[in-house]
ZAMI-324566 format. One record per residue (C-alpha): residue in one letter; residue number from 1; x, y, z. Coordinates in pm, whole numbers. Example, Ala and Ser with C-alpha at 12.3 -4.5 7.8 and 13.67 -1.06 7.14 Angstrom:
! ZAMI-324566
<resn A&resi 1&east 1230&north -450&up 780>
<resn S&resi 2&east 1367&north -106&up 714>
//
This chain:
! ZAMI-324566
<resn X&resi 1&east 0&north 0&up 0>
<resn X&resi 2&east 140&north 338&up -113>
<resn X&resi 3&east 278&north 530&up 202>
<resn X&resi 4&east 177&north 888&up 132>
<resn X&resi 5&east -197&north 764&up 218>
<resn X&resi 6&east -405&north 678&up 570>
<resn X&resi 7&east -734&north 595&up 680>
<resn X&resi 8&east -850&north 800&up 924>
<resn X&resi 9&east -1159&north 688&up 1178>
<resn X&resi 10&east -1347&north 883&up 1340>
<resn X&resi 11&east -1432&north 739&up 1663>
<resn X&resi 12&east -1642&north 827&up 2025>
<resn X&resi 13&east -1634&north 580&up 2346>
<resn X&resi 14&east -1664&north 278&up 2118>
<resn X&resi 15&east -1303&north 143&up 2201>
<resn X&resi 16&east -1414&north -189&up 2172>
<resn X&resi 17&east -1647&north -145&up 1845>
<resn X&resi 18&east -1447&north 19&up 1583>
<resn X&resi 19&east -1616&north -215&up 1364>
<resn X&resi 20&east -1450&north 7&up 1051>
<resn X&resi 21&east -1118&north -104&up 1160>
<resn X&resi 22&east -1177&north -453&up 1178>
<resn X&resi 23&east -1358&north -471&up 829>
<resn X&resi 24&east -1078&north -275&up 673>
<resn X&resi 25&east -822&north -534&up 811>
<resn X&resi 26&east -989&north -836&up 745>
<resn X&resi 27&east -1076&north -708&up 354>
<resn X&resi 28&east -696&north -686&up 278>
<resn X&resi 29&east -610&north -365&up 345>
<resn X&resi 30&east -264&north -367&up 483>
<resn X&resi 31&east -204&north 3&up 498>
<resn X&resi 32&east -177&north 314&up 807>
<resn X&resi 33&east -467&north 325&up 991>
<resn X&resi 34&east -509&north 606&up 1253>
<resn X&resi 35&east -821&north 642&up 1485>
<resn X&resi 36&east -940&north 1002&up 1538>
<resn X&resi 37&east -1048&north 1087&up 1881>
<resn X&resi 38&east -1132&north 1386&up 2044>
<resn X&resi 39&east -1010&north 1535&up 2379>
<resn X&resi 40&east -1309&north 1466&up 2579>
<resn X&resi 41&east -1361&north 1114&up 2499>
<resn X&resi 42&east -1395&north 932&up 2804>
<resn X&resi 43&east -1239&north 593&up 2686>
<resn X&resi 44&east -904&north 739&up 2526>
<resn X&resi 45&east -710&north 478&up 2781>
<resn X&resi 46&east -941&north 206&up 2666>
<resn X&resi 47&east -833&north 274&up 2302>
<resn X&resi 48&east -475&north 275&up 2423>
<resn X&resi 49&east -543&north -80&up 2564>
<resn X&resi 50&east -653&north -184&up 2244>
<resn X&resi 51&east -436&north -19&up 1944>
<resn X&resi 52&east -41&north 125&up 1919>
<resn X&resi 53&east 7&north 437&up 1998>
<resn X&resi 54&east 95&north 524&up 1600>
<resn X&resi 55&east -254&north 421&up 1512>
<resn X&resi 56&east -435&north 694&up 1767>
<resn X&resi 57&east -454&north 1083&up 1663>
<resn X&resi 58&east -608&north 1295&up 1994>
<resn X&resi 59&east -709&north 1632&up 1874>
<resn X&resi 60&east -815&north 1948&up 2111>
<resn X&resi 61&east -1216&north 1947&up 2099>
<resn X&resi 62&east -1236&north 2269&up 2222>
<resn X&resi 63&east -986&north 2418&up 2003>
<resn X&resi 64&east -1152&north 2285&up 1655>
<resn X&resi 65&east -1494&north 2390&up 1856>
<resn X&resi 66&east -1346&north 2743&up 1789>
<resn X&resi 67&east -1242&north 2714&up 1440>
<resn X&resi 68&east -1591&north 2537&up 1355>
<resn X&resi 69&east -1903&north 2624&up 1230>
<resn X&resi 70&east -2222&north 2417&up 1317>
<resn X&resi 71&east -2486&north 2602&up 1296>
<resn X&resi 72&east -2689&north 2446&up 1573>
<resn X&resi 73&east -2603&north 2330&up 1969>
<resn X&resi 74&east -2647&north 2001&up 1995>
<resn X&resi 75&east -2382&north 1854&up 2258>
<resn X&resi 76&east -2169&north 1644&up 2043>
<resn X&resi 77&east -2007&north 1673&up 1686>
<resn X&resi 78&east -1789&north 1430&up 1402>
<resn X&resi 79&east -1730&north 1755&up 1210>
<resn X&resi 80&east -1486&north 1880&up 1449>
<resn X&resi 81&east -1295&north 1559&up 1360>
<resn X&resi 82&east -1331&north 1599&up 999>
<resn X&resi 83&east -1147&north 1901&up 1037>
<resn X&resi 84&east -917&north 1826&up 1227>
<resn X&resi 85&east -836&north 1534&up 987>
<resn X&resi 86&east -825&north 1790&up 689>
<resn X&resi 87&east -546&north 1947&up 922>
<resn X&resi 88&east -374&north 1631&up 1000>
<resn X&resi 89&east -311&north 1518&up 624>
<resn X&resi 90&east -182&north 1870&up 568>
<resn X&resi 91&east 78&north 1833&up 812>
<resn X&resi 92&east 147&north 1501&up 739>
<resn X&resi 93&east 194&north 1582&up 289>
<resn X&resi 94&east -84&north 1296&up 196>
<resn X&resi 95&east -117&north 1277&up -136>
<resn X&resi 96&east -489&north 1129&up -88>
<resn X&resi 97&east -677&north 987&up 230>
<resn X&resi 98&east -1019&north 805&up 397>
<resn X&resi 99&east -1203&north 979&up 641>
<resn X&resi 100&east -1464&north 694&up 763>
<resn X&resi 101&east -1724&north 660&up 1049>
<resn X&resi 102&east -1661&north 371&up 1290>
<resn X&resi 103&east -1969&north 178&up 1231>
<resn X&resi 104&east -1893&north 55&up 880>
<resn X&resi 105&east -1966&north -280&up 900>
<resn X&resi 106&east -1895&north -491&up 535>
<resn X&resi 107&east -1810&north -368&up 157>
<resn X&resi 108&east -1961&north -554&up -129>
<resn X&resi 109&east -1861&north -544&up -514>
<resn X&resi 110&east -2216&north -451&up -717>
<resn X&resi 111&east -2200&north -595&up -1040>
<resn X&resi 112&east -2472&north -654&up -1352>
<resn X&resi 113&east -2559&north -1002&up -1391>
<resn X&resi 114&east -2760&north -1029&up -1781>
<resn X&resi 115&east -2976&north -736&up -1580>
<resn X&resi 116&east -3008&north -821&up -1277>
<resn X&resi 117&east -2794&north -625&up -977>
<resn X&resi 118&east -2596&north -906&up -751>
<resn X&resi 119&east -2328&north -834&up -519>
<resn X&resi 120&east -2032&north -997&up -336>
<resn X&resi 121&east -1841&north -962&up 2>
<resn X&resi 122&east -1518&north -857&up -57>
<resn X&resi 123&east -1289&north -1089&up 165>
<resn X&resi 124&east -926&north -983&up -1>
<resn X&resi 125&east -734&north -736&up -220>
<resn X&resi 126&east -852&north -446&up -77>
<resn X&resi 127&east -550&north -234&up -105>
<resn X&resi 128&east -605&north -273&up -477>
<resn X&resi 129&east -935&north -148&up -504>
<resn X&resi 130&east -840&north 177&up -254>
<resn X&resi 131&east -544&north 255&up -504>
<resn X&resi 132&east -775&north 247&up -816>
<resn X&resi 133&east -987&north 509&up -609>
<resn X&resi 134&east -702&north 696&up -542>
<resn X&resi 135&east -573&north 692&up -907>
<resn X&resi 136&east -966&north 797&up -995>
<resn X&resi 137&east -965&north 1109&up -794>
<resn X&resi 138&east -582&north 1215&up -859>
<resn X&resi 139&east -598&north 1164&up -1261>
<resn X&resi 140&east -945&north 1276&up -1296>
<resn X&resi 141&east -911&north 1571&up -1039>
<resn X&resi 142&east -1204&north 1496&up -804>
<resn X&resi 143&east -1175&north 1678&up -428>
<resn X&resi 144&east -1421&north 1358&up -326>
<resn X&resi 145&east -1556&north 1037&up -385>
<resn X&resi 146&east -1740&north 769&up -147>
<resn X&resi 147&east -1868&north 425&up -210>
<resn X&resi 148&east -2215&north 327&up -274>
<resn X&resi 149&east -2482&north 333&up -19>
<resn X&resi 150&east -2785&north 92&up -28>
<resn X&resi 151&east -2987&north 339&up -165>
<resn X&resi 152&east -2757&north 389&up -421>
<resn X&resi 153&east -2892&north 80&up -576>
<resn X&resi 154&east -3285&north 201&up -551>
<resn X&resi 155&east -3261&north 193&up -963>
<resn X&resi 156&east -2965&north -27&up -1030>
<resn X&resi 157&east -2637&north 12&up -1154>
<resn X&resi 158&east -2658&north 194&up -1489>
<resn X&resi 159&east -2462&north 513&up -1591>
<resn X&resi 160&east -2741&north 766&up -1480>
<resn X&resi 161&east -2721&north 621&up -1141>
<resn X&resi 162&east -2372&north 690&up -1145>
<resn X&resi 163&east -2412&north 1032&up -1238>
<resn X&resi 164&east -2658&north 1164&up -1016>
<resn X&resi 165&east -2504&north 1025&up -705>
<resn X&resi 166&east -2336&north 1368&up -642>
<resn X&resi 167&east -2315&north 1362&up -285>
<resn X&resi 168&east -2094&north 1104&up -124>
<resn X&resi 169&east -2176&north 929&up 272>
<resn X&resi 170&east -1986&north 768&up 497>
<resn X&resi 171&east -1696&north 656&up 350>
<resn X&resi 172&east -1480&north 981&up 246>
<resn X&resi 173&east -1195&north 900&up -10>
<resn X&resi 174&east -997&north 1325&up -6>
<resn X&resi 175&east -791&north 1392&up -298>
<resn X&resi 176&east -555&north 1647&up -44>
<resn X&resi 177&east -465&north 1900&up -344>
<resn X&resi 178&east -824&north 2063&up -224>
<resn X&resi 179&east -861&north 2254&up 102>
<resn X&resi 180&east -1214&north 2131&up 243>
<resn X&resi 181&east -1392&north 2295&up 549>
<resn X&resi 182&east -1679&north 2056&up 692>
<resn X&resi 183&east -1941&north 2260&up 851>
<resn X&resi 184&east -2271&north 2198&up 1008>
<resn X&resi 185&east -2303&north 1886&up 1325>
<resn X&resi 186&east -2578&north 1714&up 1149>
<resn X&resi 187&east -2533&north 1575&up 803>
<resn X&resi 188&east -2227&north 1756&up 752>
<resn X&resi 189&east -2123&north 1530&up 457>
<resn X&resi 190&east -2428&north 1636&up 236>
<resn X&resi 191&east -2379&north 1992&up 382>
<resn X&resi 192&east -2023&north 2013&up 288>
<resn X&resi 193&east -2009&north 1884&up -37>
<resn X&resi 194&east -2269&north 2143&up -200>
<resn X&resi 195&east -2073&north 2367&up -11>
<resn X&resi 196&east -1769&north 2256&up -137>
<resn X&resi 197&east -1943&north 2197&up -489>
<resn X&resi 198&east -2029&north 2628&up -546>
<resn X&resi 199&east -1618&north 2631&up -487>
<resn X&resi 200&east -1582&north 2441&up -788>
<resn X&resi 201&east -1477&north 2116&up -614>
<resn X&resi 202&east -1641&north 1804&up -776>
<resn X&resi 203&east -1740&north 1552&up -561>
<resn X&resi 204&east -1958&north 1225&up -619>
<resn X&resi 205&east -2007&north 848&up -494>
<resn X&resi 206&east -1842&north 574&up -729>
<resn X&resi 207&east -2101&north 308&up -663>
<resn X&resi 208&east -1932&north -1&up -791>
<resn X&resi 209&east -1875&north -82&up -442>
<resn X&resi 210&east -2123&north -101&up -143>
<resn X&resi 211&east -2074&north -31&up 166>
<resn X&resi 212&east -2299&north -98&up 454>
<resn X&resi 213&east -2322&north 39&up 815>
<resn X&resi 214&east -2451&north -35&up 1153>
<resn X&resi 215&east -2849&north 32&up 1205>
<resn X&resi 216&east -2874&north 284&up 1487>
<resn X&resi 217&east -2983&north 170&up 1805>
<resn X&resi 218&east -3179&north 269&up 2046>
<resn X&resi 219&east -3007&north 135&up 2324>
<resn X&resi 220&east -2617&north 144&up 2179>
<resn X&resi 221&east -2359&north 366&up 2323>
<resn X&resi 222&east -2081&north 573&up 2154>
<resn X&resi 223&east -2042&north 798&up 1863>
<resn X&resi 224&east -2310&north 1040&up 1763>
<resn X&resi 225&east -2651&north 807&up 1859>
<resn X&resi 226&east -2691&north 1002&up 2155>
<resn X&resi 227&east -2731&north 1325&up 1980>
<resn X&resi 228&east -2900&north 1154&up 1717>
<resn X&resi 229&east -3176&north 993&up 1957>
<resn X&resi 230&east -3207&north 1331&up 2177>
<resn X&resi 231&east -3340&north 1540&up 1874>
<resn X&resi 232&east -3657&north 1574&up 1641>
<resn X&resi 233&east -3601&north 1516&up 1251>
<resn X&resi 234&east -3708&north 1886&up 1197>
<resn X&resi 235&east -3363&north 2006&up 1419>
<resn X&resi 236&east -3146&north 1726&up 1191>
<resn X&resi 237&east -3288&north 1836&up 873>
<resn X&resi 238&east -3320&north 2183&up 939>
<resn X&resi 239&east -2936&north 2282&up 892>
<resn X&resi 240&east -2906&north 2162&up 554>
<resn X&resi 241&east -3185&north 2372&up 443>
<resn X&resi 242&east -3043&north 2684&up 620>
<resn X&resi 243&east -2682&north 2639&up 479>
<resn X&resi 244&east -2826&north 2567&up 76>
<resn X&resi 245&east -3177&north 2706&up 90>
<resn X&resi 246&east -3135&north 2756&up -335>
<resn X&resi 247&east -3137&north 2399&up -373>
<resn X&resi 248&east -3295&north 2230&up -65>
<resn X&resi 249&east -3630&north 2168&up 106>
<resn X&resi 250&east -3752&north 1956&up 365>
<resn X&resi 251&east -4027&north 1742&up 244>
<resn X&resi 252&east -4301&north 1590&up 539>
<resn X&resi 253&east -4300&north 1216&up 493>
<resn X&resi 254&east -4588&north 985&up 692>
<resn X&resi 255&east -4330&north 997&up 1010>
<resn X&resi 256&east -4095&north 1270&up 946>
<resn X&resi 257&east -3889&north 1600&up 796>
<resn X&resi 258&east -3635&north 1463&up 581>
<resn X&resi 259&east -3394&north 1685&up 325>
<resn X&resi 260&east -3424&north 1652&up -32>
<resn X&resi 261&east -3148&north 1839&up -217>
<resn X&resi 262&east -3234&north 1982&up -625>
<resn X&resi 263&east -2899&north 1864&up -785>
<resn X&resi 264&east -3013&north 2078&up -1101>
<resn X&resi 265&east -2977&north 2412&up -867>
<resn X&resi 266&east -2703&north 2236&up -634>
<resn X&resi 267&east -2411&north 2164&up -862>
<resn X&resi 268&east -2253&north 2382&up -1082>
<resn X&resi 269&east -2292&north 2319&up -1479>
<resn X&resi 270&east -2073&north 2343&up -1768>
<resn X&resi 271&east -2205&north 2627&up -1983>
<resn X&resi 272&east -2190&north 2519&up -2365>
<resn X&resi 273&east -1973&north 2731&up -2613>
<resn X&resi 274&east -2282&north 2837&up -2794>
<resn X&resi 275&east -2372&north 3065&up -2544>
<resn X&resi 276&east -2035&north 3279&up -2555>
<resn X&resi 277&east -2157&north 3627&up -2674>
<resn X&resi 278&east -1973&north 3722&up -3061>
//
C-alpha cells in the first residue's frame, strides 16, 4: 500500500467497536490506519489498551470547537474531527486519504448479472481497489468520492445512477490538493459537499462498491446516537436547508422531515460554447 496515504476513523467511546477497523483489516487492506479521537472522549485509555500508539490521533475538541461552524447546539459533533483530519493530512503531505465513520460494518462489489444487480463480500485485495480510487480522484481531479450506499442501488447500476449520485456518505476518499472545510453537526457530509461543490470542487459516490453500516440503536452507546436519539427530525434536517436554501427543502414524509437536495440548482454546470456572446 502506497505510504503517502491513511485511513482516518473517526471514533467516540466505542473502544471496543471500531467495527470500521476490523472490516478494513480483514478485507486486505494492509495500509496506516489512525483512529481520530477527540479530547473529551472518556475511553481514550481504553483505546490505548486496544491499538499502538501510531494508530491513535487525539485532537483538542475545544480548540476545533473554535475554528468550527455548526450552525446548531447540539452537545456532540464528528465535524470537528473531519477538520481536524483535513489538518492532520496537511501536516502530514498525503497525497490522498479516507475519512470513515466507525460503524462501517462490510463492503460488497455490485455488479450486472444479464440485468439483474448481484453483489459480493469482498474478503481480499482491498488495497487494490483503494489505489484504483485513489488513481480515480488524482488523474481525474475529483476533491471527493465515497462508495455506494444501499440506496444507491434504488434503480440499479446503470450510468445515470452513477451520475446523479453527487453527494458522497460515509466513507470519504480526499484527494488532499483541495482545502475542504466541513461545517454543520448534522449531516455535515451532504452539507459540505454542495458547499464545497459552489467552490468548484467536484465531488460524487463511485457506486461499484457497497458499503454498509450499523443500524442505529436505540439502546447502543458511543459515537453520535446520543445526539442523534435526543433530537426531532425537523432540528437534523433543518441545517441543511439553512446552509443551501437555493437547492434544498424539507419534504413531510408519513413519520418525518427529511432533506431533499435539487442537484439541477445544487451543482454547478458546464455552460456550452454556444452561449459565448460574438
Amino acid at each position: 500500500m502506497r505510504d503517502d496515504f491513511v485511513l482516518f476513523i473517526i471514533s467516540h467511546e466505542r473502544a471496543d467497536r471500531v467495527e470500521t477497523y476490523s472490516m478494513f483489516r480483514n478485507a486486505g487492506y494492509t495500509g496506516r490506519i489512525c483512529i481520530v479521537l477527540d479530547s473529551e472522549d472518556s475511553e481514550i485509555d481504553k483505546y490505548h489498551e486496544r491499538f499502538k500508539n501510531d494508530e491513535l490521533f487525539i485532537y483538542d475538541k475545544e480548540q476545533w470547537r473554535e475554528y468550527t461552524e455548526v450552525c446548531s447546539k447540539v452537545n456532540g459533533c464528528a465535524t470537528y474531527a473531519r477538520n481536524a483530519v483535513e489538518w492532520c493530512a496537511k501536516q502530514e503531505k498525503l497525497r490522498a486519504f479516507i475519512v470513515a465513520d466507525d460503524d462501517l460494518l462490510r463492503l460488497r462489489f455490485r455488479y450486472d448479472d444479464n440485468g439483474v444487480l448481484r453483489s459480493t463480500a469482498i474478503k481480499s485485495n482491498l488495497d487494490e481497489i483503494i489505489n484504483t480510487y485513489i488513481d480515480f480522484i488524482v488523474d481525474l481531479d475529483i476533491a471527493c468520492v465515497s462508495f455506494g450506499t444501499a440506496n444507491s442501488y434504488m434503480r440499479g447500476l446503470t450510468q445515470e445512477s452513477v451520475s446523479n449520485n453527487r453527494l458522497p456518505f460515509n466513507c470519504f476518499f480526499r484527494n488532499n490538493v483541495y482545502d475542504w472545510t466541513w461545517k454543520s453537526e448534522i449531516y455535515e457530509d451532504a452539507v459540505t459537499s454542495i458547499l464545497e461543490s459552489w467552490n468548484g470542487d467536484f465531488a460524487m459516490q463511485l457506486p461499484f462498491i457497497q458499503c454498509d453500516m450499523a443500524q442505529m440503536d436505540v439502546g447502543a452507546k458511543g459515537g453520535m446516537t446520543d445526539v442523534y436519539m435526543s433530537i426531532s427530525n425537523y432540528e437534523k434536517n433543518m441545517p441543511v436547508l439553512l446552509y443551501a436554501p437555493s437547492c434544498v427543502k424539507l419534504s413531510l414524509g408519513k413519520r418525518s422531515f427529511i432533506y431533499q437536495v435539487s442537484k439541477k440548482n445544487a451543482f454547478p454546470k458546464l455552460i456550452s460554447s454556444s452561449c459565448k456572446g460574438k
